[in-house]
VODREN-599647 format. One line per field, with one value per atom (N, C-alpha, C, O): residue number from 1; z, y, x; atom name; residue in one letter. Coordinates in nm, 2 decimals, always signed. Atoms other than C-alpha are relative to their C-alpha. Example, Ala and Ser with C-alpha at 12.3 -4.5 7.8 and 13.67 -1.06 7.14 Angstrom:
VODREN-599647
num: (1_1_1_1_2_2_2_2) .
c3: (+0.00_+0.78_+0.00_+0.07_+0.00_+0.71_+0.08_+0.09) .
c2: (-0.12_-0.45_+0.12_+0.12_-0.11_-0.11_+0.11_+0.22) .
c1: (+0.09_+1.23_+0.09_+0.19_-0.09_+1.37_-0.08_-0.03) .
atomo: (N_CA_C_O_N_CA_C_O) .
residuo: (A_A_A_A_S_S_S_S) .
***
This chain:
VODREN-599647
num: (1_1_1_1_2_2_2_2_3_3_3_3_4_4_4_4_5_5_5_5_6_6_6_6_7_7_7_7_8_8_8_8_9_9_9_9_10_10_10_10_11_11_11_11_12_12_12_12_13_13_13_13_14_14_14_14_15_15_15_15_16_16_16_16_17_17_17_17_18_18_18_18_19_19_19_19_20_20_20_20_21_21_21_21_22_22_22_22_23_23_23_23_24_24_24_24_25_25_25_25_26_26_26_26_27_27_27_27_28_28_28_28_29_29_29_29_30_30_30_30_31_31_31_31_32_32_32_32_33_33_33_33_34_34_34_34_35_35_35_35_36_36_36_36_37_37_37_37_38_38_38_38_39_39_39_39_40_40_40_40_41_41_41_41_42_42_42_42_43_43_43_43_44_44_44_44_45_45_45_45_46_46_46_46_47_47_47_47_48_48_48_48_49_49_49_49_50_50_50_50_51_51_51_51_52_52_52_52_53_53_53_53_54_54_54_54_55_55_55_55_56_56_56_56_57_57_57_57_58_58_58_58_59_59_59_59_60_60_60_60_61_61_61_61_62_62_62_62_63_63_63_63_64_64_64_64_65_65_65_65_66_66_66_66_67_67_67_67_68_68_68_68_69_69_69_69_70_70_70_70_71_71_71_71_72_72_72_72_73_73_73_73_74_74_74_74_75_75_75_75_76_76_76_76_77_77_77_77_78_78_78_78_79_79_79_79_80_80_80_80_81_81_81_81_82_82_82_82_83_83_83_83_84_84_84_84_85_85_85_85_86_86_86_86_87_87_87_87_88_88_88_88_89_89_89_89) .
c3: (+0.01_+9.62_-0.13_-0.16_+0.09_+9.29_-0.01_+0.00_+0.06_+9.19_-0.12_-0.20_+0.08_+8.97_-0.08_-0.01_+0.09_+8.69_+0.07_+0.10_-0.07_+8.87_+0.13_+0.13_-0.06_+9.18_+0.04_+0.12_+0.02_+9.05_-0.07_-0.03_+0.01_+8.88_+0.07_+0.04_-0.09_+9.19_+0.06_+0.04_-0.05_+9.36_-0.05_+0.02_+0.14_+9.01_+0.08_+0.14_+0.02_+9.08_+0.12_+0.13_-0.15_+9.47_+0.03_+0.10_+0.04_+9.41_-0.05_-0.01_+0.08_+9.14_+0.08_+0.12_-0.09_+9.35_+0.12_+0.15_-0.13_+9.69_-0.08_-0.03_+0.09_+9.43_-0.03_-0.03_+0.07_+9.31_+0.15_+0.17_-0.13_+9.67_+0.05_+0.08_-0.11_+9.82_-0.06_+0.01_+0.16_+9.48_+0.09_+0.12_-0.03_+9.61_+0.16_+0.20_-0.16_+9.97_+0.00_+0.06_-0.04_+9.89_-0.04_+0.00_+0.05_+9.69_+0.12_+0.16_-0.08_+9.96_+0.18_+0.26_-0.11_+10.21_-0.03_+0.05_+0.03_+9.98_+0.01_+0.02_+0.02_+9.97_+0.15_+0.17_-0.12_+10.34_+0.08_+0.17_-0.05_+10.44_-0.07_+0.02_+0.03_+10.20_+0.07_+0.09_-0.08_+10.39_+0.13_+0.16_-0.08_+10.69_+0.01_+0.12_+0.03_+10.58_-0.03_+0.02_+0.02_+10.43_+0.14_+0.16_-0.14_+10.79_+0.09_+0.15_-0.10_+10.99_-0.05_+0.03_+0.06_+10.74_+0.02_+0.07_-0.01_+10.75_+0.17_+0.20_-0.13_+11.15_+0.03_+0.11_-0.02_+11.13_+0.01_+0.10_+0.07_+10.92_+0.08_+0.10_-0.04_+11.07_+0.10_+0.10_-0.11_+11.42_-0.03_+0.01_+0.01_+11.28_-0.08_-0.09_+0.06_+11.10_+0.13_+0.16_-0.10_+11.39_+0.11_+0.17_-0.06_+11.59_-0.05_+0.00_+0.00_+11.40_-0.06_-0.07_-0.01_+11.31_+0.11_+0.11_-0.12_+11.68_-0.02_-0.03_+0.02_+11.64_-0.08_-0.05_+0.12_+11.35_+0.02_-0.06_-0.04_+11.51_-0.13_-0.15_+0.07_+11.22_+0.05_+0.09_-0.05_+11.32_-0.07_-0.09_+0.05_+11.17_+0.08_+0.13_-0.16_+11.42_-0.08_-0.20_+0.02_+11.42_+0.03_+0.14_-0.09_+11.40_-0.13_-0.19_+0.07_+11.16_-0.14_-0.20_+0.14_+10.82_-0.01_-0.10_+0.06_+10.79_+0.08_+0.08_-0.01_+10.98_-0.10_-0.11_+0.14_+10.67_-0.09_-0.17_+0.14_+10.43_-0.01_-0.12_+0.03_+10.51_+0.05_+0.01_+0.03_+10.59_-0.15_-0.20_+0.15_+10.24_-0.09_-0.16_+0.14_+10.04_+0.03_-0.05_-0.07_+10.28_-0.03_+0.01_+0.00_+10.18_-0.08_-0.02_+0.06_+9.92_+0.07_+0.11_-0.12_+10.16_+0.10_+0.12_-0.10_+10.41_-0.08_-0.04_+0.08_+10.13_+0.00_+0.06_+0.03_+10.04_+0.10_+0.08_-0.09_+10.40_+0.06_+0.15_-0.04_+10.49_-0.16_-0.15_+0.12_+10.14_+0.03_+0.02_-0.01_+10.24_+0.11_+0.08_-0.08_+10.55_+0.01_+0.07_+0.05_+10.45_-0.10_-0.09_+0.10_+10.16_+0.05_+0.03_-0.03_+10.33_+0.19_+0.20_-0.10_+10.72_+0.04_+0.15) .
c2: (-0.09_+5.77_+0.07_+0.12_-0.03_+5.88_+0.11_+0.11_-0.15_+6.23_-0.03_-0.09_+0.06_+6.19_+0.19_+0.29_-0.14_+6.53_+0.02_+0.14_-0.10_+6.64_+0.04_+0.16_-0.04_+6.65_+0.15_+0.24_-0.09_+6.86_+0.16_+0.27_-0.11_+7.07_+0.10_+0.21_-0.06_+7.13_+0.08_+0.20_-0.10_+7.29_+0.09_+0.18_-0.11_+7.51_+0.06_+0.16_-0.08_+7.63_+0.06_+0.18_-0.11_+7.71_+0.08_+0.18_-0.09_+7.86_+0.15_+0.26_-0.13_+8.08_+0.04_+0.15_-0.06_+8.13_+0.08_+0.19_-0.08_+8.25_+0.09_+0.20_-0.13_+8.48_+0.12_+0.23_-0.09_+8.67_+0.03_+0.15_-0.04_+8.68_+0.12_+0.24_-0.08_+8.79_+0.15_+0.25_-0.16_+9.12_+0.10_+0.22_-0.04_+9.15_+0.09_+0.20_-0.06_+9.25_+0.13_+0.24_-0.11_+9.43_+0.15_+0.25_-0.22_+9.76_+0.02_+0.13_-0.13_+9.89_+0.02_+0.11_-0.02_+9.81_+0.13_+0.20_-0.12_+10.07_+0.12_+0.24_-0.14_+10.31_+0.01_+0.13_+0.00_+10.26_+0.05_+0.13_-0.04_+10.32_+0.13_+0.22_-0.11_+10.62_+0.11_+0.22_-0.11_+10.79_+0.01_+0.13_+0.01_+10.71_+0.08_+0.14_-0.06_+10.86_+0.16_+0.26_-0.13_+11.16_+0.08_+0.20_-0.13_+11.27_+0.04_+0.15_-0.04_+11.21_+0.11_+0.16_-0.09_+11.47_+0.09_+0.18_-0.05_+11.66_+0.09_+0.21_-0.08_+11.69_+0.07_+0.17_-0.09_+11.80_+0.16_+0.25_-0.16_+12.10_+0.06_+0.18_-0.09_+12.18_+0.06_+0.17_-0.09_+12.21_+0.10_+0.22_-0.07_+12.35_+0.15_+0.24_-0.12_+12.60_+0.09_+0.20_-0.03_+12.69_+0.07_+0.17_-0.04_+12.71_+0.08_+0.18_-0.12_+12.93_+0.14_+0.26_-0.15_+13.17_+0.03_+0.15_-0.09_+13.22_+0.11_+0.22_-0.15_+13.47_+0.10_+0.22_-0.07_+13.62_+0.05_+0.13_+0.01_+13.62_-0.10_-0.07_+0.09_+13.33_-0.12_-0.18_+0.13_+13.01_-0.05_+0.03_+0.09_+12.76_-0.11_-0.21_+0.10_+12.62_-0.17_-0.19_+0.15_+12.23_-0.04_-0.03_+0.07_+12.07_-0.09_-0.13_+0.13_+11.82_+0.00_-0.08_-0.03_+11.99_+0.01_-0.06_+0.01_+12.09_-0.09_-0.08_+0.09_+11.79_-0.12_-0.22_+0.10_+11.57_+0.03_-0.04_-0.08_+11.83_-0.04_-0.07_+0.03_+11.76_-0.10_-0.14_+0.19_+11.41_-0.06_-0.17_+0.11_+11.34_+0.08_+0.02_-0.04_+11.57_+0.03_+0.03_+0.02_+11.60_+0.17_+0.28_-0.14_+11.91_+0.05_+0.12_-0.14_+12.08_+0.01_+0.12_-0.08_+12.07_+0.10_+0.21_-0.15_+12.27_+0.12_+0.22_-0.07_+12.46_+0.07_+0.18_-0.05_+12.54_+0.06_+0.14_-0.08_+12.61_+0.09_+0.16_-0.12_+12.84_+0.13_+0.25_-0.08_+12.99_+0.12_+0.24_-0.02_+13.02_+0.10_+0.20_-0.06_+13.19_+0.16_+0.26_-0.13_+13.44_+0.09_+0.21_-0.08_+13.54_+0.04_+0.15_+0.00_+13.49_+0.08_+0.17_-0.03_+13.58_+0.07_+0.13) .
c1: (+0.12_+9.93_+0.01_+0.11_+0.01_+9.82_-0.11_-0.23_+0.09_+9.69_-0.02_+0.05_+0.10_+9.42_-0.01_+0.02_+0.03_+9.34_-0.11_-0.08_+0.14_+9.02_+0.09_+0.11_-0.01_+9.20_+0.11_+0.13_-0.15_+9.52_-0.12_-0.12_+0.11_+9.21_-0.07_-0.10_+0.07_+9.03_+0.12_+0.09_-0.08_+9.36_+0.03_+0.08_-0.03_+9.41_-0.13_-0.09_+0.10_+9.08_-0.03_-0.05_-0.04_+9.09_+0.10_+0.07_-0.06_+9.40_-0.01_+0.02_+0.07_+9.25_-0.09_-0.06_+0.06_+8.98_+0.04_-0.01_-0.05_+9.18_+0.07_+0.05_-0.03_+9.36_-0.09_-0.04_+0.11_+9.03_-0.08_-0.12_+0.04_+8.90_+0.10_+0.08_-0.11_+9.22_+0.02_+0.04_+0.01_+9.23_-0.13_-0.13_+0.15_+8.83_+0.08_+0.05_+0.01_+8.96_+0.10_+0.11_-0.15_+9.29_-0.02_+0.02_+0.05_+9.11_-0.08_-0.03_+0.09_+8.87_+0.14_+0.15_-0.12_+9.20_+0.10_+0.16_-0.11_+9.42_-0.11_-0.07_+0.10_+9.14_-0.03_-0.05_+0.02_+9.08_+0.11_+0.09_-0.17_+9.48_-0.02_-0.02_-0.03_+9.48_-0.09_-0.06_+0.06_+9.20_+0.04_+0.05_-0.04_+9.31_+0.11_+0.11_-0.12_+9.65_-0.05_+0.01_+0.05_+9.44_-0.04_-0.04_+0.07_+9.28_+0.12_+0.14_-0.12_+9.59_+0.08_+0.15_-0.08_+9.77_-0.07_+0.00_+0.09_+9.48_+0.00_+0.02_-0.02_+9.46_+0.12_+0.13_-0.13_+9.83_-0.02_-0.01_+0.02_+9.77_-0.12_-0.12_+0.12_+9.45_+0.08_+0.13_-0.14_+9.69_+0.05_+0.02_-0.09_+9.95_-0.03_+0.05_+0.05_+9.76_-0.07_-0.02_+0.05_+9.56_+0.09_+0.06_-0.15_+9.94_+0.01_-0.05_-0.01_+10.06_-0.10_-0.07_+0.07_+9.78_-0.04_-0.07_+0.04_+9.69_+0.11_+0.06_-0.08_+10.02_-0.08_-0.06_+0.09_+9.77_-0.11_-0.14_+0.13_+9.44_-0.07_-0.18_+0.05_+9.38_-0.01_+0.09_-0.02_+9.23_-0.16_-0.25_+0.10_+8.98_-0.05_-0.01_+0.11_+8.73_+0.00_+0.00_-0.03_+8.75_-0.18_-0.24_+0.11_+8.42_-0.02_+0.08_+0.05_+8.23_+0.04_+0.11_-0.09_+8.29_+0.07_+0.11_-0.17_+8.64_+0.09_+0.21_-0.05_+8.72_-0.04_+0.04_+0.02_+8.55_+0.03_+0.07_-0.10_+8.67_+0.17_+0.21_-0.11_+9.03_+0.01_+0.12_+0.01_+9.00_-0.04_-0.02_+0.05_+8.85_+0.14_+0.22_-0.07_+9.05_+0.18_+0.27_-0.14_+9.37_+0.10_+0.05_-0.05_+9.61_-0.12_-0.21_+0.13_+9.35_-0.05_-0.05_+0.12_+9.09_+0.07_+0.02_-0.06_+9.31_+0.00_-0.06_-0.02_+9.39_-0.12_-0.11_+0.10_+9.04_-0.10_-0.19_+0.09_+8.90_+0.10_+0.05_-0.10_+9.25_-0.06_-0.07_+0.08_+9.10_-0.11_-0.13_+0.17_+8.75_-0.01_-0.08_-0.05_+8.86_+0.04_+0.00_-0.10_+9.06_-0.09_-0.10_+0.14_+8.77_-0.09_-0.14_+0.19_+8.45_+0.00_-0.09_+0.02_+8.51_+0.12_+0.13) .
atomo: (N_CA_C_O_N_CA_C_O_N_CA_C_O_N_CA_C_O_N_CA_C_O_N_CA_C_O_N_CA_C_O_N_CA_C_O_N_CA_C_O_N_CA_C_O_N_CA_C_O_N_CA_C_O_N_CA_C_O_N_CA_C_O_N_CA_C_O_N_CA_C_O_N_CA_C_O_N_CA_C_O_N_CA_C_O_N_CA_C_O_N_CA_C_O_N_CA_C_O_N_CA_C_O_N_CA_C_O_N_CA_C_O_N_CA_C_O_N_CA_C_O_N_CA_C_O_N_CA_C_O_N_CA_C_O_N_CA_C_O_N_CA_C_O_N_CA_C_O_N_CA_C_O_N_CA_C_O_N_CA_C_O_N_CA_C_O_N_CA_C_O_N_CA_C_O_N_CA_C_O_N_CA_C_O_N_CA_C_O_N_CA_C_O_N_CA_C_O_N_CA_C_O_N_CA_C_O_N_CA_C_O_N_CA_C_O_N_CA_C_O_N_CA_C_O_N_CA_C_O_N_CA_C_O_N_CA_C_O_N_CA_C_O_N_CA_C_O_N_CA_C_O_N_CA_C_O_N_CA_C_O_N_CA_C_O_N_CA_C_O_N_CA_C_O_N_CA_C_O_N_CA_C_O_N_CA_C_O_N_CA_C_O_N_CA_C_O_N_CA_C_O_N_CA_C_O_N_CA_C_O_N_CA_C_O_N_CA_C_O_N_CA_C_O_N_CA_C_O_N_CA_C_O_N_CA_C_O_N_CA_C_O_N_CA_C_O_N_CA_C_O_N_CA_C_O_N_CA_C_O_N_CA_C_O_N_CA_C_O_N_CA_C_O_N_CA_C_O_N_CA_C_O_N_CA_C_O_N_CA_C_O_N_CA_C_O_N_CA_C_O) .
residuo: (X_X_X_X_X_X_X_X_X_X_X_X_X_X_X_X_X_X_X_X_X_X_X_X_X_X_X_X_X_X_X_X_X_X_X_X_X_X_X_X_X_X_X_X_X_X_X_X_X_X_X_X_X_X_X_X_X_X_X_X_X_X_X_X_X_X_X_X_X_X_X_X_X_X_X_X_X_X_X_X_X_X_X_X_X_X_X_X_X_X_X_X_X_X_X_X_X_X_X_X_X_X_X_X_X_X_X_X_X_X_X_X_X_X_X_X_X_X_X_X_X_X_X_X_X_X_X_X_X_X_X_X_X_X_X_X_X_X_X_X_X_X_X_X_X_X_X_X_X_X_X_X_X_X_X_X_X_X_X_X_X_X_X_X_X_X_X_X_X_X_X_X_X_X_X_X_X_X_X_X_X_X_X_X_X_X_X_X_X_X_X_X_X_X_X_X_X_X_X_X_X_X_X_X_X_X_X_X_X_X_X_X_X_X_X_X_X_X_X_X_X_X_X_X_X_X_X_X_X_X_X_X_X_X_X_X_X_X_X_X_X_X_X_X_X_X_X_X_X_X_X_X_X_X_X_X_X_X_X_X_X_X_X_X_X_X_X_X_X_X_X_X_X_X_X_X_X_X_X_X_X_X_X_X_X_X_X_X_X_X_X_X_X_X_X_X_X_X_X_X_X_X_X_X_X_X_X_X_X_X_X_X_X_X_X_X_X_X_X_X_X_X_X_X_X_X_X_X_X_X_X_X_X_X_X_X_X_X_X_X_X_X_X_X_X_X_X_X_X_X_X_X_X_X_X_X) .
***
């Protein structure tokens, strides 16, 4: 059986090609893990903040925004609605 140069060409080039696909898929996978990683850190702190400020009468109601606030932004966001908190109400 004799491999012929187009055919050794074509496997170079699906090769290369399943390389540039498989690149295509792997960024919105690391950006998709790191958010994922951001809310679960996120619901911690919200808990754990909520835990212990009931000893305080401090607690930060859980609903749509400071659950997308600290899912996107992860510790700052806690940071900035334990902030906001403490300033504004």
């Amino acid at each position: 059986m004799e491999l012929s140069y187009e055919i050794i060409l074509a496997y170079m080039v699906g090769i290369i090609f399943l390389f540039f696909i498989g690149r295509l898929f792997l960024v919105p996978l690391k950006i998709l893990l790191k958010l994922v990683y951001n809310c679960i850190l996120g619901a911690i702190l919200l808990i754990v903040v909520n835990y212990i400020g009931r000893t305080f009468g401090f607690s930060i109601p859980l609903n749509i925004f400071s659950a997308a606030l600290v899912g996107f932004l992860g510790i700052p966001g806690m940071l900035l609605l334990v902030a906001l908190k403490v300033l504004y109400f």
